[in-house]
N, CA, C, O and CB atoms as a CASP TS submission, in Angstrom:
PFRMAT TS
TARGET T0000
AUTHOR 0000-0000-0000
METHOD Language model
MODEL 1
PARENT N/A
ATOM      1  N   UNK     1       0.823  -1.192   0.000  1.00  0.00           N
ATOM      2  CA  UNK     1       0.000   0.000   0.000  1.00  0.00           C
ATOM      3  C   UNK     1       0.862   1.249   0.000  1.00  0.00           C
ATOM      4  O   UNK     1       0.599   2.246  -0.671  1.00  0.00           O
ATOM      5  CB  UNK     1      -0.933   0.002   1.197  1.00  0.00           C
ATOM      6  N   UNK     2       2.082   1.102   0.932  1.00  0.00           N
ATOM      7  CA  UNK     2       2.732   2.456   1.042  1.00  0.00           C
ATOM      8  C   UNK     2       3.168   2.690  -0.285  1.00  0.00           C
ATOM      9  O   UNK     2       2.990   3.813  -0.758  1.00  0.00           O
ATOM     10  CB  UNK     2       3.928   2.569   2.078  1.00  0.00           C
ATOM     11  N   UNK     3       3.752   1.740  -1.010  1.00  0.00           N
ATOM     12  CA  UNK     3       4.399   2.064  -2.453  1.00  0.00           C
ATOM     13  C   UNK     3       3.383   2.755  -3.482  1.00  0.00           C
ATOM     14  O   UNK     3       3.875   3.618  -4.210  1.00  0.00           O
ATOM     15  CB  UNK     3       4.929   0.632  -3.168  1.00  0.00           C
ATOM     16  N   UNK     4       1.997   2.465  -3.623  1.00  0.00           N
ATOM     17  CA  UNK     4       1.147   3.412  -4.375  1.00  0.00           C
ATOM     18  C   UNK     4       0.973   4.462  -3.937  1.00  0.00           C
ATOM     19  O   UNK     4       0.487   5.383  -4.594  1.00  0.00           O
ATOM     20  CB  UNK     4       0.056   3.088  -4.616  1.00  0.00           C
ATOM     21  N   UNK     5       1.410   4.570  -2.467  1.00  0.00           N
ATOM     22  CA  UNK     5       0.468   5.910  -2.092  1.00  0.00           C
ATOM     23  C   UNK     5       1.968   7.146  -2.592  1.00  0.00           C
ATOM     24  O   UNK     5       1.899   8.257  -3.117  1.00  0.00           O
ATOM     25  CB  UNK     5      -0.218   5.950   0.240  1.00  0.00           C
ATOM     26  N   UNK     6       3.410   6.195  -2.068  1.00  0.00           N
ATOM     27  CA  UNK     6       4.329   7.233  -2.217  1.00  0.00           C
ATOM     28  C   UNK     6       4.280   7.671  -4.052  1.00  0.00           C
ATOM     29  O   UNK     6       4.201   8.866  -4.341  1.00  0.00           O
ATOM     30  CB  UNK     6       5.949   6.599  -1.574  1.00  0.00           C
ATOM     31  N   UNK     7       4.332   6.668  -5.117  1.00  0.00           N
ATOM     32  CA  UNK     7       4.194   6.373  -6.274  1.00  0.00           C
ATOM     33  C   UNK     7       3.049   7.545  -7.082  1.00  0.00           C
ATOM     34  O   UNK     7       3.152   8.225  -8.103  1.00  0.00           O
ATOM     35  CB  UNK     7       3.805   4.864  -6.204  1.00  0.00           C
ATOM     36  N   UNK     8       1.878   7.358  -5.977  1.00  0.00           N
ATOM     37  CA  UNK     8       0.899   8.618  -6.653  1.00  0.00           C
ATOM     38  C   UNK     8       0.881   9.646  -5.395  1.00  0.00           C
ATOM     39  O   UNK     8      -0.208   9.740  -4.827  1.00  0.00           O
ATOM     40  CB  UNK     8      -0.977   8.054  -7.144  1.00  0.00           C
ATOM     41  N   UNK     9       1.600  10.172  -5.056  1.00  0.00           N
ATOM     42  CA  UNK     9       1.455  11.651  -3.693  1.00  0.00           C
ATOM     43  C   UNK     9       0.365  12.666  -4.621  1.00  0.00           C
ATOM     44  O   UNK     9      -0.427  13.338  -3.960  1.00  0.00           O
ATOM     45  CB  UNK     9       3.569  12.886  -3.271  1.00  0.00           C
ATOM     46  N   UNK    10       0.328  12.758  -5.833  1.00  0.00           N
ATOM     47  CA  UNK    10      -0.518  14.286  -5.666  1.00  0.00           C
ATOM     48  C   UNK    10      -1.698  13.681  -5.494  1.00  0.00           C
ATOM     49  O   UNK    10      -2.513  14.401  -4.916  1.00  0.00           O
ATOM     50  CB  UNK    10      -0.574  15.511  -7.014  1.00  0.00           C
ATOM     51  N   UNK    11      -2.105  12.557  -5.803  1.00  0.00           N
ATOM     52  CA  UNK    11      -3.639  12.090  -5.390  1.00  0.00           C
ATOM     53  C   UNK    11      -3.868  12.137  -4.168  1.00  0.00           C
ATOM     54  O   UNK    11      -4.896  12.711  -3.806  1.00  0.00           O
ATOM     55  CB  UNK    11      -4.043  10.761  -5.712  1.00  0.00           C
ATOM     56  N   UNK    12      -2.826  11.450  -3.015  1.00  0.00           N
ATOM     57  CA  UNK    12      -2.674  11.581  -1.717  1.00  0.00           C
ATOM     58  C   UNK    12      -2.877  12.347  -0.810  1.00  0.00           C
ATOM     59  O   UNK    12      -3.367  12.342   0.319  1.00  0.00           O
ATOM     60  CB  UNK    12      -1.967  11.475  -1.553  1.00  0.00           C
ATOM     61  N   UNK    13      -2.219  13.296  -1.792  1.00  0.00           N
ATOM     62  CA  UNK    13      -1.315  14.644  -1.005  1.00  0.00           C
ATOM     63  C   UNK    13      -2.875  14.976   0.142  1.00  0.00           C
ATOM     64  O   UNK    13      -2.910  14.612   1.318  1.00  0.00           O
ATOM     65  CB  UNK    13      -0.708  16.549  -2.579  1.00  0.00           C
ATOM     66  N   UNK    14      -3.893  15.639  -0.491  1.00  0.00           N
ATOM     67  CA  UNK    14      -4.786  15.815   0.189  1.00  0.00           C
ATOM     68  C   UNK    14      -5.297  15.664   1.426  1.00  0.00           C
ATOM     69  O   UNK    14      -5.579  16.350   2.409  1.00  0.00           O
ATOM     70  CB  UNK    14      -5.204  15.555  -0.224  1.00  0.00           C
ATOM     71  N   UNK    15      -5.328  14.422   1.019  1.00  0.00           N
ATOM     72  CA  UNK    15      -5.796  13.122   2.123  1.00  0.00           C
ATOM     73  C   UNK    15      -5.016  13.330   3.519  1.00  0.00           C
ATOM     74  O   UNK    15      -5.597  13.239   4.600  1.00  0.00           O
ATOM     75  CB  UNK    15      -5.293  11.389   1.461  1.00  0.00           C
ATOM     76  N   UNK    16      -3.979  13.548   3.422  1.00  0.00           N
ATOM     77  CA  UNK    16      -2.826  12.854   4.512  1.00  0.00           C
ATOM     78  C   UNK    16      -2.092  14.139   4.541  1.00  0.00           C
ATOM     79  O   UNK    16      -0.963  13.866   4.951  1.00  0.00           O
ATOM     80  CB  UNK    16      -1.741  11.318   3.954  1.00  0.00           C
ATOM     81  N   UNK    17      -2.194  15.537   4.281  1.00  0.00           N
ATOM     82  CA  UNK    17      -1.659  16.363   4.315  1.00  0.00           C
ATOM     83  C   UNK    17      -2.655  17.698   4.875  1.00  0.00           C
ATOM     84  O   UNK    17      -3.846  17.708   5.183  1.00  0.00           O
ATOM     85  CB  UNK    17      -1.059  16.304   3.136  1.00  0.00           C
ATOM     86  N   UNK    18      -1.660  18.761   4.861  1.00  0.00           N
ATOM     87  CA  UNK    18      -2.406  19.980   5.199  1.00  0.00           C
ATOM     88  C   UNK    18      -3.965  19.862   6.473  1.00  0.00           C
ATOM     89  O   UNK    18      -5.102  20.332   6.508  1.00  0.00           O
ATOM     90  CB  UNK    18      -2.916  20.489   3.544  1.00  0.00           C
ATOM     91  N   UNK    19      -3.247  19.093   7.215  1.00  0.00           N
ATOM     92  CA  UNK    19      -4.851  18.710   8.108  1.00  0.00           C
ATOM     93  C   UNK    19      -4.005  19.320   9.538  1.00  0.00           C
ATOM     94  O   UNK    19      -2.834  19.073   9.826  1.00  0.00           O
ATOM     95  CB  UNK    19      -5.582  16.386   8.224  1.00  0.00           C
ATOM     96  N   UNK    20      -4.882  20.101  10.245  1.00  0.00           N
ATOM     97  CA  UNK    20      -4.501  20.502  11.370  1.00  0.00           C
ATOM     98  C   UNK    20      -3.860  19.907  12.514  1.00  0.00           C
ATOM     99  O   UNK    20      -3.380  20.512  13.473  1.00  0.00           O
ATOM    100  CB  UNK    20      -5.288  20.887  11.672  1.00  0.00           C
ATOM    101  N   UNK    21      -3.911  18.291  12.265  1.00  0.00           N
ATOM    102  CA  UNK    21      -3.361  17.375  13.454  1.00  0.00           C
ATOM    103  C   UNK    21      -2.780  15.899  12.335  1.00  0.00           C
ATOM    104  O   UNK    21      -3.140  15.386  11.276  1.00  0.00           O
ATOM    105  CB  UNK    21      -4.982  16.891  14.897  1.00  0.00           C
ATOM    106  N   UNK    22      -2.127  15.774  12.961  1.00  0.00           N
ATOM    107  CA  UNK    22      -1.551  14.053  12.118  1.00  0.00           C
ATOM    108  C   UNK    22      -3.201  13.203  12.135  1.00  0.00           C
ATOM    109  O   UNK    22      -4.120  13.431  12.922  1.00  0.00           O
ATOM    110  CB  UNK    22       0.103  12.730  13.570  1.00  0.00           C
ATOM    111  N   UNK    23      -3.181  12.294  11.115  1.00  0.00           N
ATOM    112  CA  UNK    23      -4.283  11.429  10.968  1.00  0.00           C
ATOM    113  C   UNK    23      -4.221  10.245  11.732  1.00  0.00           C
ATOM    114  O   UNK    23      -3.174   9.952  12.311  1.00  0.00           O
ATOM    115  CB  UNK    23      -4.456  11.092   9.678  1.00  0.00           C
ATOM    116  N   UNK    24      -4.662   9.930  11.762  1.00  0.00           N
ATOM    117  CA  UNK    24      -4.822   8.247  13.249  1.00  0.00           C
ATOM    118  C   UNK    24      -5.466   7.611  12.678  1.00  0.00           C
ATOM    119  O   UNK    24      -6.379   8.035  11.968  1.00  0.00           O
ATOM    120  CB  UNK    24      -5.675   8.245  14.975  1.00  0.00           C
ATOM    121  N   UNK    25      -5.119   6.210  12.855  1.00  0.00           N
ATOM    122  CA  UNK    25      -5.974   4.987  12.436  1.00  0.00           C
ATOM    123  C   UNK    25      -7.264   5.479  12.128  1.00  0.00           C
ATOM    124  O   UNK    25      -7.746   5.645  11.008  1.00  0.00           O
ATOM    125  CB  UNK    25      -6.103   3.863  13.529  1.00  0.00           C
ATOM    126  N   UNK    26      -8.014   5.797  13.748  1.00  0.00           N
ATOM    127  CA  UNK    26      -9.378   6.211  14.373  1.00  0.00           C
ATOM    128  C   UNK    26      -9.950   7.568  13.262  1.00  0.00           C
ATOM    129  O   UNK    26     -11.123   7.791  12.964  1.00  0.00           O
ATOM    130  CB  UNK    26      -9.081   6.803  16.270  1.00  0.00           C
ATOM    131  N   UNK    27      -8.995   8.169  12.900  1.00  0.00           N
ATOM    132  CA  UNK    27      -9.445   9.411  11.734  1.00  0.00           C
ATOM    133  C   UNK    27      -9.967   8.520  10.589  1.00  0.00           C
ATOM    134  O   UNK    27     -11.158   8.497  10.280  1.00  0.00           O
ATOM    135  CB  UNK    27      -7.985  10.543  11.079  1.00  0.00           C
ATOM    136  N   UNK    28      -9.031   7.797   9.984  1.00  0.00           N
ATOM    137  CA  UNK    28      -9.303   7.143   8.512  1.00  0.00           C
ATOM    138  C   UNK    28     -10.319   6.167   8.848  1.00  0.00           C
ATOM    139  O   UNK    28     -11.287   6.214   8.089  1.00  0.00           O
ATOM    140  CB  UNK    28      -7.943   6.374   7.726  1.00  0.00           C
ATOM    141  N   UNK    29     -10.393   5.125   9.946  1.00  0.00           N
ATOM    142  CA  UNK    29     -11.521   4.349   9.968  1.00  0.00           C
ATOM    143  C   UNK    29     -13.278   5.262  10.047  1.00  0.00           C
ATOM    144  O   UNK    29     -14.413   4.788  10.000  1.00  0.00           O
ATOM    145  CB  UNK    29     -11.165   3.385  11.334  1.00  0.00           C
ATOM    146  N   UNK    30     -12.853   6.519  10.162  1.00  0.00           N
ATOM    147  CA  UNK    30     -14.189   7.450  10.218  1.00  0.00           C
ATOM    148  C   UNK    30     -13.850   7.803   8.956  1.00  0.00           C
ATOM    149  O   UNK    30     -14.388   6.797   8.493  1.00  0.00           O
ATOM    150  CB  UNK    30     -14.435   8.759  11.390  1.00  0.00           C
ATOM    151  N   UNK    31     -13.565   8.174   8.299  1.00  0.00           N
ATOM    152  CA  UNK    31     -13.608   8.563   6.609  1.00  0.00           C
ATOM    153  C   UNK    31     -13.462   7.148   5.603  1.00  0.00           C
ATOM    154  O   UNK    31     -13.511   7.242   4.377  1.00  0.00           O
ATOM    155  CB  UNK    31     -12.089   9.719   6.191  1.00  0.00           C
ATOM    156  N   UNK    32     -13.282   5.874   6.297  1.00  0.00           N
ATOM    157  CA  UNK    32     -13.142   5.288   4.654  1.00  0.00           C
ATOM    158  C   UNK    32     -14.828   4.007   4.985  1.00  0.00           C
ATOM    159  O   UNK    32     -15.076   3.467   6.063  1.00  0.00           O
ATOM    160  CB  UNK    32     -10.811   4.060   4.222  1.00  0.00           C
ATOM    161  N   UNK    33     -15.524   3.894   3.903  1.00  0.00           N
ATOM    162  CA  UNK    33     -16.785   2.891   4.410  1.00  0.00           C
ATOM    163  C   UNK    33     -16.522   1.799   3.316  1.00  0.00           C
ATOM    164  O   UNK    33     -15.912   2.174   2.314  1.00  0.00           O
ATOM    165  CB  UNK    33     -18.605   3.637   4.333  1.00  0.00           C
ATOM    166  N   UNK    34     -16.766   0.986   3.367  1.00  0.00           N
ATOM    167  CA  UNK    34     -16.817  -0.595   3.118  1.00  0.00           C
ATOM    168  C   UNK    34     -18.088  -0.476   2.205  1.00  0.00           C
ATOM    169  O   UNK    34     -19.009   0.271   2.537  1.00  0.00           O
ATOM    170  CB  UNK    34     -17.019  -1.715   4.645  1.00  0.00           C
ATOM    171  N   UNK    35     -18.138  -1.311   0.908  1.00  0.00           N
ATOM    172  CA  UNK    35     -19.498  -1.817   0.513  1.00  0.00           C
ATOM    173  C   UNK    35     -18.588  -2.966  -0.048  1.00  0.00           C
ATOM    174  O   UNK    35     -17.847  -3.003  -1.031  1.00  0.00           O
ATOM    175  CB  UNK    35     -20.664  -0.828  -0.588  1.00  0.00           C
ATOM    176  N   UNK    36     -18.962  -4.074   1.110  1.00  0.00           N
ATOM    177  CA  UNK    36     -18.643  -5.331   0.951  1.00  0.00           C
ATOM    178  C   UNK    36     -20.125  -6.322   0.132  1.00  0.00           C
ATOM    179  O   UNK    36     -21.331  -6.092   0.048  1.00  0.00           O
ATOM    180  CB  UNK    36     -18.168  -5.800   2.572  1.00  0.00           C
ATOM    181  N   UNK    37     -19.413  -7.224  -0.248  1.00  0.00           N
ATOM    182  CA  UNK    37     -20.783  -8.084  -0.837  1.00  0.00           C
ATOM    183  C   UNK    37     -21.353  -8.983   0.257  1.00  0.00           C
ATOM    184  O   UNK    37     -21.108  -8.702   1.430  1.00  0.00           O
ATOM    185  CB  UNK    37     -20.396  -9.157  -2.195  1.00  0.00           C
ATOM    186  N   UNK    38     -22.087 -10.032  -0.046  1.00  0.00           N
ATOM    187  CA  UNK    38     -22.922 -10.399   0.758  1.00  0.00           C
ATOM    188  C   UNK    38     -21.992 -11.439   1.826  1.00  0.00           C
ATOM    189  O   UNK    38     -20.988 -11.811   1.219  1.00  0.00           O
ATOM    190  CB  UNK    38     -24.156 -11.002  -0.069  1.00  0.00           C
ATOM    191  N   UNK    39     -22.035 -11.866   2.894  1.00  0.00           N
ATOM    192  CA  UNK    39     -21.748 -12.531   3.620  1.00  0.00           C
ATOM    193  C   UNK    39     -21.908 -14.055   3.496  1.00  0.00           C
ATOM    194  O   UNK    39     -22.932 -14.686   3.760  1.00  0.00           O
ATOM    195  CB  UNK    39     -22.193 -12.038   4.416  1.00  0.00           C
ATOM    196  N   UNK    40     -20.422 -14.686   2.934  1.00  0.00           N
ATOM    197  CA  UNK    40     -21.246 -16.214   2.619  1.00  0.00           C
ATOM    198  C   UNK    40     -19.640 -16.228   1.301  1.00  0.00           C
ATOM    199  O   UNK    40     -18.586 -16.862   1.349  1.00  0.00           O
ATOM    200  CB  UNK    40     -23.753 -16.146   1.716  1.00  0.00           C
ATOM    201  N   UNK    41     -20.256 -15.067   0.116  1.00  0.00           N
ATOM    202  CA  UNK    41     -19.795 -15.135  -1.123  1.00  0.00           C
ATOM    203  C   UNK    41     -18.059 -14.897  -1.113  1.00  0.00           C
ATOM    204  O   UNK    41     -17.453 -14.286  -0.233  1.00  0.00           O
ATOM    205  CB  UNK    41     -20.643 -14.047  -1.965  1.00  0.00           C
ATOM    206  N   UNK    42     -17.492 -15.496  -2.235  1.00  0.00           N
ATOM    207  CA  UNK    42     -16.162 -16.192  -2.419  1.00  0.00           C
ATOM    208  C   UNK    42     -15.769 -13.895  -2.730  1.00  0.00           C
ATOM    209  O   UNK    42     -14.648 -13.663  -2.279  1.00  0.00           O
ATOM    210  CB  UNK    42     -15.992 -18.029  -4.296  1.00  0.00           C
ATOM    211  N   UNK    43     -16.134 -13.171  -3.047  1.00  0.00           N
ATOM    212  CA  UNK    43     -16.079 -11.972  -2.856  1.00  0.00           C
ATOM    213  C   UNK    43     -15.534 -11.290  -1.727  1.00  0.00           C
ATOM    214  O   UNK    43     -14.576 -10.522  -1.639  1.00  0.00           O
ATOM    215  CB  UNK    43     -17.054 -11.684  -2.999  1.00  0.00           C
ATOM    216  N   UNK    44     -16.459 -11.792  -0.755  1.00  0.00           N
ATOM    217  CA  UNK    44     -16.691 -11.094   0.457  1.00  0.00           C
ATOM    218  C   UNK    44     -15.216 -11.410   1.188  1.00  0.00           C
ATOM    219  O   UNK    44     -14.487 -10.601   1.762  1.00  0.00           O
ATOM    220  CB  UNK    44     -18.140 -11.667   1.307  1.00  0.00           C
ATOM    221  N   UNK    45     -14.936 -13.368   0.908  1.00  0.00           N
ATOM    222  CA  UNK    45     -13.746 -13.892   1.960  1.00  0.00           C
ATOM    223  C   UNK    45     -12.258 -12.728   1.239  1.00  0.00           C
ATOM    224  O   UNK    45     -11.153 -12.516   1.737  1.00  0.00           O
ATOM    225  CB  UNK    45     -13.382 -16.230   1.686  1.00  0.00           C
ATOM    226  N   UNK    46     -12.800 -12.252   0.077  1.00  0.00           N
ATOM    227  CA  UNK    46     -11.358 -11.982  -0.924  1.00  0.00           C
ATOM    228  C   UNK    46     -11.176 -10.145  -0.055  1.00  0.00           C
ATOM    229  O   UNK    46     -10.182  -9.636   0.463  1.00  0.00           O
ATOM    230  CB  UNK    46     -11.846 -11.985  -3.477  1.00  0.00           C
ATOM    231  N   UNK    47     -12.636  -9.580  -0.232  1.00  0.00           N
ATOM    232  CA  UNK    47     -12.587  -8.415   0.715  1.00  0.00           C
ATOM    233  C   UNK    47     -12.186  -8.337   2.104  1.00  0.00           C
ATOM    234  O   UNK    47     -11.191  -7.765   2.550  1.00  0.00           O
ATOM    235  CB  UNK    47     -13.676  -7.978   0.772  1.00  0.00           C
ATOM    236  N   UNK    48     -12.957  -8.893   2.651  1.00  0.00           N
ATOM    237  CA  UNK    48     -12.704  -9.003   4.118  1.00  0.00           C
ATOM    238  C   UNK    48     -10.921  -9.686   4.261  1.00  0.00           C
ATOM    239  O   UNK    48     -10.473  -9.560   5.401  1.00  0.00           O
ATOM    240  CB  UNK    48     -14.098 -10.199   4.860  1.00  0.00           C
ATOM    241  N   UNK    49     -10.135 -10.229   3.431  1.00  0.00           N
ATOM    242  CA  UNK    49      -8.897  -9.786   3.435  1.00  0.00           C
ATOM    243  C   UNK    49      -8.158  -8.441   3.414  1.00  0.00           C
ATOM    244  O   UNK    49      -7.295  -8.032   4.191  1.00  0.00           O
ATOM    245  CB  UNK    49      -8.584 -10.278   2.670  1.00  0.00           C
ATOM    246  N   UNK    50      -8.746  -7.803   2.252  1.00  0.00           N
ATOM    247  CA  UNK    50      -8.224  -6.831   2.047  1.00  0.00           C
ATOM    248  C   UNK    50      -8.429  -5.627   3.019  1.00  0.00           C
ATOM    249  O   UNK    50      -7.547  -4.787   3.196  1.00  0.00           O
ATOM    250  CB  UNK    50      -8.511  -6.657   0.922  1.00  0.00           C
ATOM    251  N   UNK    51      -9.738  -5.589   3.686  1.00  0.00           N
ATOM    252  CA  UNK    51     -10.058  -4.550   4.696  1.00  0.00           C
ATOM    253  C   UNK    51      -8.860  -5.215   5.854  1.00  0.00           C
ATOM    254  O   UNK    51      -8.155  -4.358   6.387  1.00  0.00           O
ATOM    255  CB  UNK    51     -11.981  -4.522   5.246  1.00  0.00           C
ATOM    256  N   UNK    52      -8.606  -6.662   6.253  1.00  0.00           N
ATOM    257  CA  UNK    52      -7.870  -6.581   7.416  1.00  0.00           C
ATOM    258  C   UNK    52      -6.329  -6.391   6.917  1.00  0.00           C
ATOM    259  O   UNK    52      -5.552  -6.126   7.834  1.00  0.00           O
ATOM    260  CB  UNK    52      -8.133  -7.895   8.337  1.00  0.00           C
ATOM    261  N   UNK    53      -5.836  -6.470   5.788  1.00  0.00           N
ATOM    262  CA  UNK    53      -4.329  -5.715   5.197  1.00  0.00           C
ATOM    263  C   UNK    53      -4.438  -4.466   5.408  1.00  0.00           C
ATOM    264  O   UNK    53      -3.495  -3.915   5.976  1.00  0.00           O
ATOM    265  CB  UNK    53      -3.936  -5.815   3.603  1.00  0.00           C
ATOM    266  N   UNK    54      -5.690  -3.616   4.987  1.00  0.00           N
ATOM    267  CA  UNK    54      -5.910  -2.013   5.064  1.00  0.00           C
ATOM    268  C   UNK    54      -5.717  -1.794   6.788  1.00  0.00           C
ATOM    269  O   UNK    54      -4.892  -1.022   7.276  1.00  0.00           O
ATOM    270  CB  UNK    54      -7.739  -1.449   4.384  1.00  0.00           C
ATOM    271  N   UNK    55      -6.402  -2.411   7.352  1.00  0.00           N
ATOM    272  CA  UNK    55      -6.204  -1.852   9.144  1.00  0.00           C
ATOM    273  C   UNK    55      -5.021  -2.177   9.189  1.00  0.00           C
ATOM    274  O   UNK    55      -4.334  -1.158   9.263  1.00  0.00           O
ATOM    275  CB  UNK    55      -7.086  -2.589  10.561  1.00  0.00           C
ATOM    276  N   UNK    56      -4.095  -3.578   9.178  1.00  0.00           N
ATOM    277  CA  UNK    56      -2.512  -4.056   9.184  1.00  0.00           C
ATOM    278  C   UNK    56      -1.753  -2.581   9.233  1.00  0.00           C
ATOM    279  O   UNK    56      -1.192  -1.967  10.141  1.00  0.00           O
ATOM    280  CB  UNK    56      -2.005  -5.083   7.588  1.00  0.00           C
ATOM    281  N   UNK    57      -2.014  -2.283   7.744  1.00  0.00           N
ATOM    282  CA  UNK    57      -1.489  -1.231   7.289  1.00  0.00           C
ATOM    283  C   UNK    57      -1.374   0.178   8.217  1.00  0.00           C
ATOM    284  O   UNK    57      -0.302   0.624   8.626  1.00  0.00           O
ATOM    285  CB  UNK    57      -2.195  -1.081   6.169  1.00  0.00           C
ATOM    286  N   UNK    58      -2.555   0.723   8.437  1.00  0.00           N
ATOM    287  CA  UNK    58      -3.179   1.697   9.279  1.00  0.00           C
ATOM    288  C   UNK    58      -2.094   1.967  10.438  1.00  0.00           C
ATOM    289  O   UNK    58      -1.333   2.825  10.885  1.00  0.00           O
ATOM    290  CB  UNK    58      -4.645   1.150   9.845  1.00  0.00           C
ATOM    291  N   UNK    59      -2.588   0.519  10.633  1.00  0.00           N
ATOM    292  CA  UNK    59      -1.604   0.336  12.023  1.00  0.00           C
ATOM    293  C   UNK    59      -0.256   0.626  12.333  1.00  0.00           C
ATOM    294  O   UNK    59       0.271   1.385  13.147  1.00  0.00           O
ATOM    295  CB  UNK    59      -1.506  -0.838  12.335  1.00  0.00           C
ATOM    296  N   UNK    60       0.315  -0.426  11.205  1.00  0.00           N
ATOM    297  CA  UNK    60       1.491  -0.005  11.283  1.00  0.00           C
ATOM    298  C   UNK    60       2.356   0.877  10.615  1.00  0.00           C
ATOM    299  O   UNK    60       3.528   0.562  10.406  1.00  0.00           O
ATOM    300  CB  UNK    60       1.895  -0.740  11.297  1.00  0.00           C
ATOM    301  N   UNK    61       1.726   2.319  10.139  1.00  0.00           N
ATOM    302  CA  UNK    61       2.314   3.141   9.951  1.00  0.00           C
ATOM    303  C   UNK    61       1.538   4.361  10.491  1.00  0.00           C
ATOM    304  O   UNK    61       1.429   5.483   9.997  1.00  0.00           O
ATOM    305  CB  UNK    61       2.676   3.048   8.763  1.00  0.00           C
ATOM    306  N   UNK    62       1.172   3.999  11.304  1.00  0.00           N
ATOM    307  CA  UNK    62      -0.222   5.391  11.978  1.00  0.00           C
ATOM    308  C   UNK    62       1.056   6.171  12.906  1.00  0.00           C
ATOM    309  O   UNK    62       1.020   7.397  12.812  1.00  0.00           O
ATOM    310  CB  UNK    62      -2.151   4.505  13.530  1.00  0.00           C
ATOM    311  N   UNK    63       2.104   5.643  13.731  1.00  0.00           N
ATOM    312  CA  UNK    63       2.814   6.630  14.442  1.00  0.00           C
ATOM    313  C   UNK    63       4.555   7.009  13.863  1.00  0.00           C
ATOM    314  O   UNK    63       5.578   7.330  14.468  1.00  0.00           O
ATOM    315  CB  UNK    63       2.765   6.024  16.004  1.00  0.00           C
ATOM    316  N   UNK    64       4.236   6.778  12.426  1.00  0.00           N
ATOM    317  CA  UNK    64       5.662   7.140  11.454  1.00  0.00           C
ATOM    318  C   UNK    64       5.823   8.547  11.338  1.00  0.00           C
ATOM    319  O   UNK    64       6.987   8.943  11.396  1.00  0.00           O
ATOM    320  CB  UNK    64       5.613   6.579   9.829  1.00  0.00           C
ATOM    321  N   UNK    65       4.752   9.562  11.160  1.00  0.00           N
ATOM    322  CA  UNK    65       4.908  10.597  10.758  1.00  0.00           C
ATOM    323  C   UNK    65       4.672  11.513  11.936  1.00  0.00           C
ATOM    324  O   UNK    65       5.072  12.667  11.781  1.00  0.00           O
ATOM    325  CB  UNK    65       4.199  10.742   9.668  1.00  0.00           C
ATOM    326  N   UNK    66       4.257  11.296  12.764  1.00  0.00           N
ATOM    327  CA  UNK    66       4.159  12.279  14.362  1.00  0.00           C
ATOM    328  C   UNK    66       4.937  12.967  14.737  1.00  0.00           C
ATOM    329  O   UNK    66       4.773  13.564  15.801  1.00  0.00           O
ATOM    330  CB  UNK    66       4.108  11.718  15.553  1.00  0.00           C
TER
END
């Protein structure tokens, strides 16, 4: 994840910049929403990976830039 985000910064830039306080896990889990598919479907097991790499992620780079 970090490599796209450094790879595209002006898309970024926004996001993760110019904000009055550093962003926190707890910030981005309030700005990003899920429309996962149904519960059951070979979809959902492939998402619900990817949302727990996205928190992984979150995590472990939430106190790099402080």
């Amino acid at each position: 994840m970090w490599d796209l985000i450094a790879t595209n910064t002006d898309q970024f830039l926004p996001l993760f910049c110019h904000q009055p306080k550093a962003l926190s896990k707890n910030d981005m889990d309030k700005m990003v929403q899920y429309d996962l598919s149904d519960l059951g479907s070979n979809q959902r097991v492939l998402e619900d990976d990817t949302v727990y790499s996205w928190e992984y992620f979150l995590q472990d780079v939430e106190g790099l830039f402080n």
